[in-house]
N, CA, C and O atoms as a Maestro MAE file, in Angstrom:
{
 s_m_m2io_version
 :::
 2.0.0
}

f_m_ct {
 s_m_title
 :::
 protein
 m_atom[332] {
  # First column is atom index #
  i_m_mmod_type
  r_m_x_coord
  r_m_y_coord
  r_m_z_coord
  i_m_residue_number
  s_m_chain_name
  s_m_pdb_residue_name
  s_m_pdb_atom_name
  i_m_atomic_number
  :::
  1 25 124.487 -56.059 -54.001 1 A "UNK " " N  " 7
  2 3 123.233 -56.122 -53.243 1 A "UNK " " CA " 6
  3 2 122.144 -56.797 -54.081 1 A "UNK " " C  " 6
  4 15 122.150 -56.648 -55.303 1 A "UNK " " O  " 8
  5 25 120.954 -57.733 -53.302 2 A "UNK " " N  " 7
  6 3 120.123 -58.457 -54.198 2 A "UNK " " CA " 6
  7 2 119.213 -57.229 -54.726 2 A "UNK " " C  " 6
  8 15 119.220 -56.063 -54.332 2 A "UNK " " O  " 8
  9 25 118.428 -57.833 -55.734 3 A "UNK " " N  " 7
  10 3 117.297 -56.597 -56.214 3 A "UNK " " CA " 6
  11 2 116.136 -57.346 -55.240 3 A "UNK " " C  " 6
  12 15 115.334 -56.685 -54.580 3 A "UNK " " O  " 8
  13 25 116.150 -58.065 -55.243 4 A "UNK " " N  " 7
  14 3 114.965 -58.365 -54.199 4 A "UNK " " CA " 6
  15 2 114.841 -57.390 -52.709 4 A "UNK " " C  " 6
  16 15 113.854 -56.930 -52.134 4 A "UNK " " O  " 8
  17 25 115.960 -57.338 -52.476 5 A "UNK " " N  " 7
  18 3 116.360 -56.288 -51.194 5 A "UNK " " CA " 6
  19 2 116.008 -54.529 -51.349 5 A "UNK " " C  " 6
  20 15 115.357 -53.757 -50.645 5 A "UNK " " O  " 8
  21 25 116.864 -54.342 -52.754 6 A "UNK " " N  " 7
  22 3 116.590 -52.955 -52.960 6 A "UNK " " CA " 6
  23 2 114.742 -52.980 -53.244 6 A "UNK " " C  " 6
  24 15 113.915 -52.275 -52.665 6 A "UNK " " O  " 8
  25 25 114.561 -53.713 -53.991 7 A "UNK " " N  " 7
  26 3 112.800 -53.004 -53.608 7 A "UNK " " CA " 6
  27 2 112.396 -53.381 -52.846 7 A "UNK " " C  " 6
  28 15 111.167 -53.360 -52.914 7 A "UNK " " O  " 8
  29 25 112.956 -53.982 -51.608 8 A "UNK " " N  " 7
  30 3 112.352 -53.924 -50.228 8 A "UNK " " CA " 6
  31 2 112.419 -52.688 -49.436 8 A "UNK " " C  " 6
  32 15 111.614 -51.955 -48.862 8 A "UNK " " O  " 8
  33 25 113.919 -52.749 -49.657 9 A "UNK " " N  " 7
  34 3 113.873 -51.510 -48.850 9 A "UNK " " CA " 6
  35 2 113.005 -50.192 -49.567 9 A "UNK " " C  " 6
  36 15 112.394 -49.463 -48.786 9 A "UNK " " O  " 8
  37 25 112.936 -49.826 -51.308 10 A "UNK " " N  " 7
  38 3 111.943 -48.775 -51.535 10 A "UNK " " CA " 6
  39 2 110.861 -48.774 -50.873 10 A "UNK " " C  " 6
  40 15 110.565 -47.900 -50.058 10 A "UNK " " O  " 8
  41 25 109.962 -50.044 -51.246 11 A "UNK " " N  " 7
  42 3 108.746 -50.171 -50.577 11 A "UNK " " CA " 6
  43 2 109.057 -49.521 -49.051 11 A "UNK " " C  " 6
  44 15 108.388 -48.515 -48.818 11 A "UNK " " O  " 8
  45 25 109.731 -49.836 -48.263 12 A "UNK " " N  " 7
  46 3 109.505 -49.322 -46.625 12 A "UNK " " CA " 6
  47 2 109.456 -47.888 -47.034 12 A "UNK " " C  " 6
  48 15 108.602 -47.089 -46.649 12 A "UNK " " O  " 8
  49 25 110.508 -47.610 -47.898 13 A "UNK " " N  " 7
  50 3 110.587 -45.984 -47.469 13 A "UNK " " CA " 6
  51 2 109.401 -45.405 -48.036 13 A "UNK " " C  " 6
  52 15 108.983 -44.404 -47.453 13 A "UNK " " O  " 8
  53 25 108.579 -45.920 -49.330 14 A "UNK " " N  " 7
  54 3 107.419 -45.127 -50.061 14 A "UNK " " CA " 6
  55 2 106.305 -45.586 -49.448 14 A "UNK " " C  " 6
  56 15 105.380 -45.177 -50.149 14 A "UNK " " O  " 8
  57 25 105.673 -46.464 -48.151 15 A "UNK " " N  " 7
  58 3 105.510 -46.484 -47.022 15 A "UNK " " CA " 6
  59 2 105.650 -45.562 -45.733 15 A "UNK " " C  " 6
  60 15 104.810 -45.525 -44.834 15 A "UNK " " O  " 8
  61 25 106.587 -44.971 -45.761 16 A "UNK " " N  " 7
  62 3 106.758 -43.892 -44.854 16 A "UNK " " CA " 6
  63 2 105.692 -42.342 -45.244 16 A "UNK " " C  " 6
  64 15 104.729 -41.761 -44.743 16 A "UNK " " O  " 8
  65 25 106.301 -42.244 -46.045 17 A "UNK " " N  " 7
  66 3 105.607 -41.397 -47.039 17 A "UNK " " CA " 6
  67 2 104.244 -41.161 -46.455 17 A "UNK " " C  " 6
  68 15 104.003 -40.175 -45.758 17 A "UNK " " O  " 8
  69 25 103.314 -42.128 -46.764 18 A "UNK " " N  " 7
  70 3 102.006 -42.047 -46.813 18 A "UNK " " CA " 6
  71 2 101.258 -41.748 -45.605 18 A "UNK " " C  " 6
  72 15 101.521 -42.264 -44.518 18 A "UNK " " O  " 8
  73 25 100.275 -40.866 -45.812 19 A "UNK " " N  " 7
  74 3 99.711 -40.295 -44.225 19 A "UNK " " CA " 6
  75 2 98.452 -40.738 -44.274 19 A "UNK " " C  " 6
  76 15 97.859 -40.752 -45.353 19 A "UNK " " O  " 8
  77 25 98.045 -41.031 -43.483 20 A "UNK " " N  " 7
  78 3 96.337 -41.680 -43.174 20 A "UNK " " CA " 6
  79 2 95.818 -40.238 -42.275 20 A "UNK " " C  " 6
  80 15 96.239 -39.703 -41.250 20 A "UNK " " O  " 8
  81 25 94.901 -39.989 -43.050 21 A "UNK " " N  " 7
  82 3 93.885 -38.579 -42.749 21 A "UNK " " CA " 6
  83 2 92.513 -39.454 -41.890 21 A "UNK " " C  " 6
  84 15 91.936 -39.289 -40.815 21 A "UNK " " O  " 8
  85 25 92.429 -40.168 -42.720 22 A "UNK " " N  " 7
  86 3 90.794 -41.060 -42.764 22 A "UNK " " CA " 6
  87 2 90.368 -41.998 -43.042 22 A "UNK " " C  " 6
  88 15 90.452 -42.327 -44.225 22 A "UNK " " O  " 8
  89 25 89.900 -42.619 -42.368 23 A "UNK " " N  " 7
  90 3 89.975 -44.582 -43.089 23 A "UNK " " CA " 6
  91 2 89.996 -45.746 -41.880 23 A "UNK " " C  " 6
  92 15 89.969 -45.543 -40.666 23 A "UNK " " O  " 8
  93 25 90.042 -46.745 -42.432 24 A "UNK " " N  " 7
  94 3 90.400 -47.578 -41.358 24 A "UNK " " CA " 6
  95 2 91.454 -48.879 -42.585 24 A "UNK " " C  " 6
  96 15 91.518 -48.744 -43.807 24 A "UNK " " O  " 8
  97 25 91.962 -49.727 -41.981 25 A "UNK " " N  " 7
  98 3 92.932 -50.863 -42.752 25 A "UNK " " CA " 6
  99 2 92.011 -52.076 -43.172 25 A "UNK " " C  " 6
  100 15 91.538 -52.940 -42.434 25 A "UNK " " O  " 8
  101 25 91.846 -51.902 -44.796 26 A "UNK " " N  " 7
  102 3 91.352 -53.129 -45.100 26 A "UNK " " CA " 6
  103 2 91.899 -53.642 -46.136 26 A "UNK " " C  " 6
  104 15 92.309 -53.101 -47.162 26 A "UNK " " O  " 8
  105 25 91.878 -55.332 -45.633 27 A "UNK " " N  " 7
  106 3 92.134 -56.919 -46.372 27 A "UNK " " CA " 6
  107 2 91.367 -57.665 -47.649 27 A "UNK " " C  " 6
  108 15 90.813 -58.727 -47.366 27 A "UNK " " O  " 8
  109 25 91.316 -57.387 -48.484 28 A "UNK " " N  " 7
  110 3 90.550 -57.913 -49.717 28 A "UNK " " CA " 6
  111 2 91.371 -58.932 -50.554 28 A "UNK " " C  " 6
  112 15 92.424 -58.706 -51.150 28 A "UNK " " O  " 8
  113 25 90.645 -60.161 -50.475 29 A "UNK " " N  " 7
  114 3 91.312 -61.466 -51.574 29 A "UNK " " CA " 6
  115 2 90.528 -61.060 -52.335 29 A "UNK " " C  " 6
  116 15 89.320 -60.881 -52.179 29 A "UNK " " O  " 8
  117 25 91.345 -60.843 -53.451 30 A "UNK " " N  " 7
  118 3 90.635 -60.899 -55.036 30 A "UNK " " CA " 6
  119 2 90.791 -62.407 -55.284 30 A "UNK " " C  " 6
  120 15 91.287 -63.105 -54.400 30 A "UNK " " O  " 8
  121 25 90.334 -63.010 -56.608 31 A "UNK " " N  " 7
  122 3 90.226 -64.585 -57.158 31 A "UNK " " CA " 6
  123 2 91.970 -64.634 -57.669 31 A "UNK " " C  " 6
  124 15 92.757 -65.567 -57.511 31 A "UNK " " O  " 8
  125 25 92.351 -62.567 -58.664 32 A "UNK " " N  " 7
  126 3 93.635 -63.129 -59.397 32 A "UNK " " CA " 6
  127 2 94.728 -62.921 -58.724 32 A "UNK " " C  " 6
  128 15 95.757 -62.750 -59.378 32 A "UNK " " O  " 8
  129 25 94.784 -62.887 -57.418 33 A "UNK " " N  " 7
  130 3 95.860 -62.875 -56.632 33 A "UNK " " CA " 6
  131 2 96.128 -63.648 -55.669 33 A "UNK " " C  " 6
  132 15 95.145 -63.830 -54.950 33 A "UNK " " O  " 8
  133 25 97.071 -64.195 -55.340 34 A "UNK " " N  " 7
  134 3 97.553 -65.565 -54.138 34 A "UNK " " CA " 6
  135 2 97.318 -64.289 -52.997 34 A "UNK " " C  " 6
  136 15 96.373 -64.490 -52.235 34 A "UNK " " O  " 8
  137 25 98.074 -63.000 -52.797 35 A "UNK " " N  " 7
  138 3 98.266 -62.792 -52.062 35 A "UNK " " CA " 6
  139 2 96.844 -61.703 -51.421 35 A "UNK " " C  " 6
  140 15 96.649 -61.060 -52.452 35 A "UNK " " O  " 8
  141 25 96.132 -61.324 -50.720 36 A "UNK " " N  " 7
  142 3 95.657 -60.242 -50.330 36 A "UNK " " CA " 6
  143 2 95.888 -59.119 -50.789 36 A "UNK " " C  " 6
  144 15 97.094 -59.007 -51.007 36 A "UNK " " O  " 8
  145 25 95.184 -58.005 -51.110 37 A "UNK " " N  " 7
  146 3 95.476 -56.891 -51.088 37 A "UNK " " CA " 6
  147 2 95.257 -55.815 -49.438 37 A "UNK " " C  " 6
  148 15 94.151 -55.609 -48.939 37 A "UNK " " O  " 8
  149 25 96.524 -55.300 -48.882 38 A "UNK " " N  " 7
  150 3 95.858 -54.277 -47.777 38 A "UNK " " CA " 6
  151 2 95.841 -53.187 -48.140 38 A "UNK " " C  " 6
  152 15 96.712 -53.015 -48.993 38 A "UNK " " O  " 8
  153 25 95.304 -52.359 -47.939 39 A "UNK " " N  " 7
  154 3 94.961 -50.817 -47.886 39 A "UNK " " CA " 6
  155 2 94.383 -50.041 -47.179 39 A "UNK " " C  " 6
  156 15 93.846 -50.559 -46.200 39 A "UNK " " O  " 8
  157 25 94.220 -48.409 -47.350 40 A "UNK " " N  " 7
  158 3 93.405 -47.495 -46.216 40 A "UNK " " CA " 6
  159 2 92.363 -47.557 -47.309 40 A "UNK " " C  " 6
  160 15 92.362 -47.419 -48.532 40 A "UNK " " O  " 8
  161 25 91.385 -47.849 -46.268 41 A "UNK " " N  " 7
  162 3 89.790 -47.283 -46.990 41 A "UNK " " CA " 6
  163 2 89.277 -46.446 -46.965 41 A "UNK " " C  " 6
  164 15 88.595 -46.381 -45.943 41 A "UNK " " O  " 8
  165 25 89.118 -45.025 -48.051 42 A "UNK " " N  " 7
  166 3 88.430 -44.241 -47.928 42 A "UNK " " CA " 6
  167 2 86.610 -44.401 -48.096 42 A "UNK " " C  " 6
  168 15 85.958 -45.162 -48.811 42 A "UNK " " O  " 8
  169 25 86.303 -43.666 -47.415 43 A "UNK " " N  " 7
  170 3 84.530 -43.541 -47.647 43 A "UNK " " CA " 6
  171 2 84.364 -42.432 -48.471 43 A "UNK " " C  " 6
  172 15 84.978 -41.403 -48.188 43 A "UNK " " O  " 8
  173 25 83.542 -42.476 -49.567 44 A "UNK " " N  " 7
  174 3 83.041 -41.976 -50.800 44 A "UNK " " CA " 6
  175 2 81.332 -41.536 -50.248 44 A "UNK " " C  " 6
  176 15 80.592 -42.089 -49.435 44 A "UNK " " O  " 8
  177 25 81.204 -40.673 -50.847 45 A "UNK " " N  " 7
  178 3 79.390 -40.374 -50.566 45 A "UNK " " CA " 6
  179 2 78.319 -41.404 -51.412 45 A "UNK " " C  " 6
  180 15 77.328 -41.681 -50.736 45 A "UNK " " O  " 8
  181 25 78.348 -42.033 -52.809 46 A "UNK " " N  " 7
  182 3 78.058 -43.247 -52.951 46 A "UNK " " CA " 6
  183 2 78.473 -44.288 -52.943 46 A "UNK " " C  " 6
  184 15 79.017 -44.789 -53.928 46 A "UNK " " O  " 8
  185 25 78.307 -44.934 -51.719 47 A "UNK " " N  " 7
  186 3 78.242 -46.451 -51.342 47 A "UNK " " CA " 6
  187 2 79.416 -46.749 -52.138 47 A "UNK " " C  " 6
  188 15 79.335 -47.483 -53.123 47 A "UNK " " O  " 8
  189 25 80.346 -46.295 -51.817 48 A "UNK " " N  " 7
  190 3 81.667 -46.840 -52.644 48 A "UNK " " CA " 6
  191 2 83.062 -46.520 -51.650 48 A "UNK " " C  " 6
  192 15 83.309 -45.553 -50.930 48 A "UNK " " O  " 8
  193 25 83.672 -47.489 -51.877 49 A "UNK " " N  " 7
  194 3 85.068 -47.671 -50.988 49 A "UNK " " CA " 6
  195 2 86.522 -47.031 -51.560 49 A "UNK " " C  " 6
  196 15 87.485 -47.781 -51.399 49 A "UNK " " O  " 8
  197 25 86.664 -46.363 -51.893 50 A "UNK " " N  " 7
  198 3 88.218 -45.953 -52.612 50 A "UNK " " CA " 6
  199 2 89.335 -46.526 -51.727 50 A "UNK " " C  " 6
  200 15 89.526 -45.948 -50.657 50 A "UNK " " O  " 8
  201 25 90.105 -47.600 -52.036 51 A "UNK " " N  " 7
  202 3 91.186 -48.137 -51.415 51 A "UNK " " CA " 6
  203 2 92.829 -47.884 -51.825 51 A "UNK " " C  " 6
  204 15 93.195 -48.193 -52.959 51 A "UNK " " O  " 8
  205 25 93.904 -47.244 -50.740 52 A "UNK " " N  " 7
  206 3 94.767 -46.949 -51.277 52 A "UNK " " CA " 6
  207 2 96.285 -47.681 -50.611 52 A "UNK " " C  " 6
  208 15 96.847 -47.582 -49.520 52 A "UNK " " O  " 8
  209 25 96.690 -48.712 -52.336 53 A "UNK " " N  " 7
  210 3 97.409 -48.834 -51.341 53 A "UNK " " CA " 6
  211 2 98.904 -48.505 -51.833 53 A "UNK " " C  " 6
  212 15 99.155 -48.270 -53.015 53 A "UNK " " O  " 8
  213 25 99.770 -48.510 -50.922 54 A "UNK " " N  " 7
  214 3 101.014 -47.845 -51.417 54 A "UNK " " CA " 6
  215 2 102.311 -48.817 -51.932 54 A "UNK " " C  " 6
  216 15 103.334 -48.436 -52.500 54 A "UNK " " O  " 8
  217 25 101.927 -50.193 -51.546 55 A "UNK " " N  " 7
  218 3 102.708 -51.021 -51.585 55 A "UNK " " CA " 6
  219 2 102.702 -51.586 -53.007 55 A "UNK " " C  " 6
  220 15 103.698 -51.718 -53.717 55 A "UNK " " O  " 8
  221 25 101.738 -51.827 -53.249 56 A "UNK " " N  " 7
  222 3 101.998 -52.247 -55.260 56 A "UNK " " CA " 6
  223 2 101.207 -51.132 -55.676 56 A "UNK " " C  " 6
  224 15 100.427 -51.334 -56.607 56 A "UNK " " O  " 8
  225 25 101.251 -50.162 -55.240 57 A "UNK " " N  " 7
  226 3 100.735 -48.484 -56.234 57 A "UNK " " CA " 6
  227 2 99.325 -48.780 -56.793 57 A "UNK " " C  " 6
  228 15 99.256 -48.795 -58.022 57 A "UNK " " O  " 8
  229 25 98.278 -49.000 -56.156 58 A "UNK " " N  " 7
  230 3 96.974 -49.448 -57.213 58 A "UNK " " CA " 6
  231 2 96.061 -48.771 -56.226 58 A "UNK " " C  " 6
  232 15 96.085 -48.819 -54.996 58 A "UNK " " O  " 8
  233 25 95.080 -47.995 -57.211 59 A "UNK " " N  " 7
  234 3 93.494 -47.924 -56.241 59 A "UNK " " CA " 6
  235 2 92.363 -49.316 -57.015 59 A "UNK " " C  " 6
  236 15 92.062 -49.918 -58.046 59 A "UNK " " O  " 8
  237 25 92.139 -49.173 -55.677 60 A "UNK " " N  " 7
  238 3 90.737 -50.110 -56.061 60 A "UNK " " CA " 6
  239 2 89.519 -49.441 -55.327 60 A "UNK " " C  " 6
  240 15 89.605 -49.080 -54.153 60 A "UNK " " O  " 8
  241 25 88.423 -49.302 -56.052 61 A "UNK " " N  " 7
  242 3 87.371 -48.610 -56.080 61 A "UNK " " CA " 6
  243 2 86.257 -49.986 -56.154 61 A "UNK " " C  " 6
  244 15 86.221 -50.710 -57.149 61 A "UNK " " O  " 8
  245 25 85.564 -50.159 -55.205 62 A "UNK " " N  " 7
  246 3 84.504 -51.377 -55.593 62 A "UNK " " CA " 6
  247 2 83.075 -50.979 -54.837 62 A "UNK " " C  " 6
  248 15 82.970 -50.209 -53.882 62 A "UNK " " O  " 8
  249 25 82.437 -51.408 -55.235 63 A "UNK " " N  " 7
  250 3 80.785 -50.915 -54.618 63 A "UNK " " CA " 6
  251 2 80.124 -51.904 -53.975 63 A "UNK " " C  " 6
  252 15 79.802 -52.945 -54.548 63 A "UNK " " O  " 8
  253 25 79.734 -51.524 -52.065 64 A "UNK " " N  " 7
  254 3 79.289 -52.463 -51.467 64 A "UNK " " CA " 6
  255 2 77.409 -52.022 -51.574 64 A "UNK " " C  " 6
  256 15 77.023 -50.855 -51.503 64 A "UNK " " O  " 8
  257 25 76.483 -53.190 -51.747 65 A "UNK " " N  " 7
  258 3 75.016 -53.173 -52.012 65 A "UNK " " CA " 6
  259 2 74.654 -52.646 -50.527 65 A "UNK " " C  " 6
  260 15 75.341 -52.773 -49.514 65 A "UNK " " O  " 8
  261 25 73.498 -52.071 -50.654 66 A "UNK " " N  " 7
  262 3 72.738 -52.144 -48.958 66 A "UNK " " CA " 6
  263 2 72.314 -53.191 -48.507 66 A "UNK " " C  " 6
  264 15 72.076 -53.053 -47.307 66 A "UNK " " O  " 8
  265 25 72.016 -54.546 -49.004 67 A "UNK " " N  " 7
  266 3 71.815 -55.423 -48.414 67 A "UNK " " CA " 6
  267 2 72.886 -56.395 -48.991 67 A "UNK " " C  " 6
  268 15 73.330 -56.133 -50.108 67 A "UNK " " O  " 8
  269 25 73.363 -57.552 -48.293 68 A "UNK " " N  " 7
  270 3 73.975 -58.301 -48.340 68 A "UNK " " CA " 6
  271 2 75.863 -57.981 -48.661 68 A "UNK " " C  " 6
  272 15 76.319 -56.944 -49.143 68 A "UNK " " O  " 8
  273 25 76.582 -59.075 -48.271 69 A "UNK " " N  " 7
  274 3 78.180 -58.707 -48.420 69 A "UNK " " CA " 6
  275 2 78.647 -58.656 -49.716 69 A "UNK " " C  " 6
  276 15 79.760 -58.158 -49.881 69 A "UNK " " O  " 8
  277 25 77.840 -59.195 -50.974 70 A "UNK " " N  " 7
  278 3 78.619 -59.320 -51.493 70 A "UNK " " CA " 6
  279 2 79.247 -57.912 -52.314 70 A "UNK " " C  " 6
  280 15 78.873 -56.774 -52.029 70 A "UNK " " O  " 8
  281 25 80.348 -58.247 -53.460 71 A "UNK " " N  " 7
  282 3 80.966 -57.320 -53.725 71 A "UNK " " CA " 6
  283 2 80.882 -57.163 -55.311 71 A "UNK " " C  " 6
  284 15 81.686 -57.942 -55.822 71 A "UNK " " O  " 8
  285 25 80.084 -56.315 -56.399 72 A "UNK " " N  " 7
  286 3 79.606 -56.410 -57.410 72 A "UNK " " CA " 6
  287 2 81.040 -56.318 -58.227 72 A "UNK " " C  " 6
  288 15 81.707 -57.203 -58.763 72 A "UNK " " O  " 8
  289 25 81.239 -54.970 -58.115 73 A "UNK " " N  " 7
  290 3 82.590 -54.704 -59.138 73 A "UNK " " CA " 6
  291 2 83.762 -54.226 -58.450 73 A "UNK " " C  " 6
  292 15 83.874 -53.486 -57.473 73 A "UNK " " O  " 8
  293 25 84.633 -54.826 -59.196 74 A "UNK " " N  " 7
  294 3 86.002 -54.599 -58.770 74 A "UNK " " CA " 6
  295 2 86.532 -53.775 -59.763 74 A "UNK " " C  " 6
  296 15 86.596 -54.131 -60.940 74 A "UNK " " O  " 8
  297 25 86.919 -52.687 -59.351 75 A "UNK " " N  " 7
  298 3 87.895 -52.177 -60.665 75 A "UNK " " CA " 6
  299 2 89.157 -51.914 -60.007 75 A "UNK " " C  " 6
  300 15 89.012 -51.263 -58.973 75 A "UNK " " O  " 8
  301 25 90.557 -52.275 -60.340 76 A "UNK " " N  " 7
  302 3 91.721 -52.170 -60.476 76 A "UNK " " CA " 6
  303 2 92.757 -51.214 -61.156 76 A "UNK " " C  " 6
  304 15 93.372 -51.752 -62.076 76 A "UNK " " O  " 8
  305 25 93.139 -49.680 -60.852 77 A "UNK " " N  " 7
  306 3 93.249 -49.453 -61.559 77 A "UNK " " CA " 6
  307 2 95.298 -48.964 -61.209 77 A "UNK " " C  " 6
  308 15 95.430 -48.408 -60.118 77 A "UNK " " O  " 8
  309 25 96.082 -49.071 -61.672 78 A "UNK " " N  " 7
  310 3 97.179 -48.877 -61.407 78 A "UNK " " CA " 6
  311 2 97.566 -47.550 -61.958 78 A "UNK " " C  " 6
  312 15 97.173 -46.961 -62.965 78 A "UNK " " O  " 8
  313 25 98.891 -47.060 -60.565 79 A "UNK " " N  " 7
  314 3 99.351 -46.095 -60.840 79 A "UNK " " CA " 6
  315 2 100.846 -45.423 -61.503 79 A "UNK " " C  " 6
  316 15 101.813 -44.914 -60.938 79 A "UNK " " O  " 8
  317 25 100.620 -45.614 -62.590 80 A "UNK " " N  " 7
  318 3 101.521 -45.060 -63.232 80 A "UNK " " CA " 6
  319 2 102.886 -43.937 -63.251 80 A "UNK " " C  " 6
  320 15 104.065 -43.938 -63.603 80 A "UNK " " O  " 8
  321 25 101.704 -42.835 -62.518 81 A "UNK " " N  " 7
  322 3 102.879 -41.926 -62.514 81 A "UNK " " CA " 6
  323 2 103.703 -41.804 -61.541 81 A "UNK " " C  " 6
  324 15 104.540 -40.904 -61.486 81 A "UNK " " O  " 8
  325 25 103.547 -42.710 -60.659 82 A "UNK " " N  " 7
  326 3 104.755 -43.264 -59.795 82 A "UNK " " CA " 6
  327 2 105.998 -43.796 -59.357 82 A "UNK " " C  " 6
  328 15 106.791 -43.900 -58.421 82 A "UNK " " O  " 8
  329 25 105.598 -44.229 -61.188 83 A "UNK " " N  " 7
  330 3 107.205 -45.330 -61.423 83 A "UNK " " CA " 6
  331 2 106.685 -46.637 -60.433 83 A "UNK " " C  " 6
  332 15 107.411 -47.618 -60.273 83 A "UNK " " O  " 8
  :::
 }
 m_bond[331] {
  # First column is bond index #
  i_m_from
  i_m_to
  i_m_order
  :::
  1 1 2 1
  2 2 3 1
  3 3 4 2
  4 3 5 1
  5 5 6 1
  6 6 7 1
  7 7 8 2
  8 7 9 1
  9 9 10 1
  10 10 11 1
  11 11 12 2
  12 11 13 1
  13 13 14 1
  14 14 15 1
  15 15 16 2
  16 15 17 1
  17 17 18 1
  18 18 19 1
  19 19 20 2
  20 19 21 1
  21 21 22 1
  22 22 23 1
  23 23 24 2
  24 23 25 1
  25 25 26 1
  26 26 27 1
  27 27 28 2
  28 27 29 1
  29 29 30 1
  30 30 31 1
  31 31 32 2
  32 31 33 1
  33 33 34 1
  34 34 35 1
  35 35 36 2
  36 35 37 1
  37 37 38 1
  38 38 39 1
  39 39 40 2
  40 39 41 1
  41 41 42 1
  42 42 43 1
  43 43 44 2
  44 43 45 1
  45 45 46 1
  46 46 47 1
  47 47 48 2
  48 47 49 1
  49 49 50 1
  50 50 51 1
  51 51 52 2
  52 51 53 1
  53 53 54 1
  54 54 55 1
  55 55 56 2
  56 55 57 1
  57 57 58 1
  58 58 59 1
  59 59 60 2
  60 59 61 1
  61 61 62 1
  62 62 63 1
  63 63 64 2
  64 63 65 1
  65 65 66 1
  66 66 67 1
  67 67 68 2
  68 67 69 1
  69 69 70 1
  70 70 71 1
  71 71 72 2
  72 71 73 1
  73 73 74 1
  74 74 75 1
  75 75 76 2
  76 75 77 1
  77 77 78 1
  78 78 79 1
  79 79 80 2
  80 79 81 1
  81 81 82 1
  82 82 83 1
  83 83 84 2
  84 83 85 1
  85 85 86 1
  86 86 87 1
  87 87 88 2
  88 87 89 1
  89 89 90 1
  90 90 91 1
  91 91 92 2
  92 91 93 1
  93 93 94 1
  94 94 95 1
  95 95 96 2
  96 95 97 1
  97 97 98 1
  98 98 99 1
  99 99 100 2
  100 99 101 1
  101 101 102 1
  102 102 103 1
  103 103 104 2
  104 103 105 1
  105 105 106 1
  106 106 107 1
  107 107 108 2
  108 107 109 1
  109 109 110 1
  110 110 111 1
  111 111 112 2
  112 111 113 1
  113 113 114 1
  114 114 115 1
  115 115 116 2
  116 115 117 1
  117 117 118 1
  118 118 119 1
  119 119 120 2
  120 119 121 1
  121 121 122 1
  122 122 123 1
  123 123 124 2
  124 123 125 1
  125 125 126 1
  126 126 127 1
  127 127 128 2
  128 127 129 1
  129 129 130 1
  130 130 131 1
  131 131 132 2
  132 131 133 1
  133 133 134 1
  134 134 135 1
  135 135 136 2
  136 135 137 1
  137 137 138 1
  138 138 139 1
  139 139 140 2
  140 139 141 1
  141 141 142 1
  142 142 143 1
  143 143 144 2
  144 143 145 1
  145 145 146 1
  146 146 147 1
  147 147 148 2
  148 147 149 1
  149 149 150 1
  150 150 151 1
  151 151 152 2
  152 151 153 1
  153 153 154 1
  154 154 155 1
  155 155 156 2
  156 155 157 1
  157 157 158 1
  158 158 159 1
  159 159 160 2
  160 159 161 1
  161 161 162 1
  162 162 163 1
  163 163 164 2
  164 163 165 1
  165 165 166 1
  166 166 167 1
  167 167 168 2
  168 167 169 1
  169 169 170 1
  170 170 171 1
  171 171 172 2
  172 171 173 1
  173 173 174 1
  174 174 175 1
  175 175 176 2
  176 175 177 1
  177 177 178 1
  178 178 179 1
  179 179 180 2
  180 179 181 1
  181 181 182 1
  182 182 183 1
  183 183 184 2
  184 183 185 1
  185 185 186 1
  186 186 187 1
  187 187 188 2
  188 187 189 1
  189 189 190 1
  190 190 191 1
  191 191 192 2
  192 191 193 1
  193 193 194 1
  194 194 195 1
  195 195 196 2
  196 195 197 1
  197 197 198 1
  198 198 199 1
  199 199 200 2
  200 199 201 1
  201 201 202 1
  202 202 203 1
  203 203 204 2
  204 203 205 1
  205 205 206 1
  206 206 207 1
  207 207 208 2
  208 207 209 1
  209 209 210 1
  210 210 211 1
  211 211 212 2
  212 211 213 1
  213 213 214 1
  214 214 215 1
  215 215 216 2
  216 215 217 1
  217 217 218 1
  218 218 219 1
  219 219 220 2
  220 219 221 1
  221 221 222 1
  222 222 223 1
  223 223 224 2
  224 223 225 1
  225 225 226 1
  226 226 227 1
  227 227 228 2
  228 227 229 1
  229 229 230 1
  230 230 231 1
  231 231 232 2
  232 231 233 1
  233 233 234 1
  234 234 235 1
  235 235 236 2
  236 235 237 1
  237 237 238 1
  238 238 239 1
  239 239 240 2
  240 239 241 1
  241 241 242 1
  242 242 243 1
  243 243 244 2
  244 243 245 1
  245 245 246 1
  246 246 247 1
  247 247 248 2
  248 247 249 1
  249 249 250 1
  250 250 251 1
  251 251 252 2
  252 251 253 1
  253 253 254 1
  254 254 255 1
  255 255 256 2
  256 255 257 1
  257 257 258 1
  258 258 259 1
  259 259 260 2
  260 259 261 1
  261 261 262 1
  262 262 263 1
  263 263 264 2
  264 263 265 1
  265 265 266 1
  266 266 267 1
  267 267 268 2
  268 267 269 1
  269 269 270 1
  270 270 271 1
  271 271 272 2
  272 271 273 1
  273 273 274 1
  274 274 275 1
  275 275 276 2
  276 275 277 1
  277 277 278 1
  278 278 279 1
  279 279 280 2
  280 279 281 1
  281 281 282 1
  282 282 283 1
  283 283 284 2
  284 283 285 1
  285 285 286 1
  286 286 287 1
  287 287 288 2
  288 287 289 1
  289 289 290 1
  290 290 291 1
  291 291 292 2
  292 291 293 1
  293 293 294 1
  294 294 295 1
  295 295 296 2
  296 295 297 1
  297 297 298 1
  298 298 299 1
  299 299 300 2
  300 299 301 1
  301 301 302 1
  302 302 303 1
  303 303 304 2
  304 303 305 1
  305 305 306 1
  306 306 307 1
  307 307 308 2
  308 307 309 1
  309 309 310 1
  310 310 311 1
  311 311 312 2
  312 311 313 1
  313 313 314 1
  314 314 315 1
  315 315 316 2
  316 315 317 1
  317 317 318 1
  318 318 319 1
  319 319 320 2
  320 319 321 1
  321 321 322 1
  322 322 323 1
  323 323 324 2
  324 323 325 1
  325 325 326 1
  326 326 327 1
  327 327 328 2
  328 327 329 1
  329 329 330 1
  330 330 331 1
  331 331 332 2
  :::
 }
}
């Protein structure tokens, strides 16, 4: 069997897994990635987004201003104890 396959198929199943309580689905291009990141967005009490996603194991936590879109900091932080 390819390995490309077997961590396809993990990913679906550690996908299953995951339950959405609260949130809605969001799309973020970072600059160091070709691909998008998707995730559930949690809402935080300061103006901050906690994003979770299950597919490459990472939160991203970034802070939107009250005025205007843009997006100050990105922090990236990966999850480890996941394997």
């Amino acid at each position: 069997m390819n390995i490309l396959k077997k961590i396809e198929i993990q990913e679906k199943k550690n996908e299953n897994k995951v339950k959405i309580k609260r949130g809605r689905i969001i799309k973020i291009g970072l600059y160091d990635r070709k691909e998008p990141i998707i995730g559930i967005g949690l809402k935080n009490k300061k103006n901050k987004i906690g994003l979770k996603i299950s597919k490459r194991r990472a939160k991203v936590i970034f802070y939107i201003p009250r005025r205007g879109h843009m997006i100050k900091e990105i922090n990236v932080f990966w999850d480890k104890k996941k394997n």
